[in-house]
N, C-alpha and C positions, 0 to 999 in steps of 0.2 A: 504494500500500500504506500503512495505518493505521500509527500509534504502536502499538507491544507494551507493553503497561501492564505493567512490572514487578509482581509479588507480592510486600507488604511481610511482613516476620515478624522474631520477635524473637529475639536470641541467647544463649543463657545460657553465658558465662564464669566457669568454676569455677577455685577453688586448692585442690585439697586437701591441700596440706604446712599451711594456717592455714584447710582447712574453711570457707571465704568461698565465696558466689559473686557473679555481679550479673548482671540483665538490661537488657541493654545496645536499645534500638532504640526505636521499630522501624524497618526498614530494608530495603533494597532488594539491598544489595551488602554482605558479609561479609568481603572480600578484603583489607582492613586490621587486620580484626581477625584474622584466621587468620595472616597474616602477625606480628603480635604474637605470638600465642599461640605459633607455632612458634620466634620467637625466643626466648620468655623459655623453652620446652621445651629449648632447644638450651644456653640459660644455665646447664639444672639445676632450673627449677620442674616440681614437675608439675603442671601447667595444663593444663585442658582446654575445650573450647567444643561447644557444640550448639544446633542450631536449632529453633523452635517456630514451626510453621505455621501449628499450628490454636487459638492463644489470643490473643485480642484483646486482653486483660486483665494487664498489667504483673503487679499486685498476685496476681491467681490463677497466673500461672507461679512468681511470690515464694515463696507459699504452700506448692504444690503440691511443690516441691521443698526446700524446706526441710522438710516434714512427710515424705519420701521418706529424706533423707538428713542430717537434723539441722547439716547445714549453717550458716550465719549470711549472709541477703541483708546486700549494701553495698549505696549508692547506685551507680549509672548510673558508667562511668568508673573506679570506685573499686581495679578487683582487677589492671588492664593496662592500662597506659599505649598507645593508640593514634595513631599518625600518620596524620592522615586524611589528609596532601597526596594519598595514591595513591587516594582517590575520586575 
């Protein structure tokens, strides 16, 4: 039996208490970062994350969400500190 070639896609980490978000990937495995998100949700932020399958394109996910929800793209990392050791 073959390798299963994982599906890369990109995840977009929002704060809405400071209206940030950042597109974090692309990536295979989300399980570091959901892990983040529900800690700092359990801190008292309200943080949230979602996945993007079907855009190959950083800059048009940036866009497209930002013009949706007036939001402010960060850089990559910028809005949840993640511990990648559990990748």
């Amino acid at each position: 039996m073959g390798k299963r070639e994982l599906k890369r896609f990109y995840l977009c980490v929002v704060d809405s208490d400071n209206k940030v978000f950042s597109v974090e990937g692309p990536m295979s495995n989300d399980e570091s970062w959901n892990e983040a998100v529900c800690n700092a949700q359990a801190a008292g932020r309200s943080i949230h994350c979602f996945s993007v399958h079907d855009q190959p394109d950083r800059k048009v996910i940036e866009r497209s969400y930002a013009a949706q929800t007036s939001f402010i793209a960060k850089k990559p990392g910028s809005v949840i500190i993640v511990d990648h050791t559990l990748d």
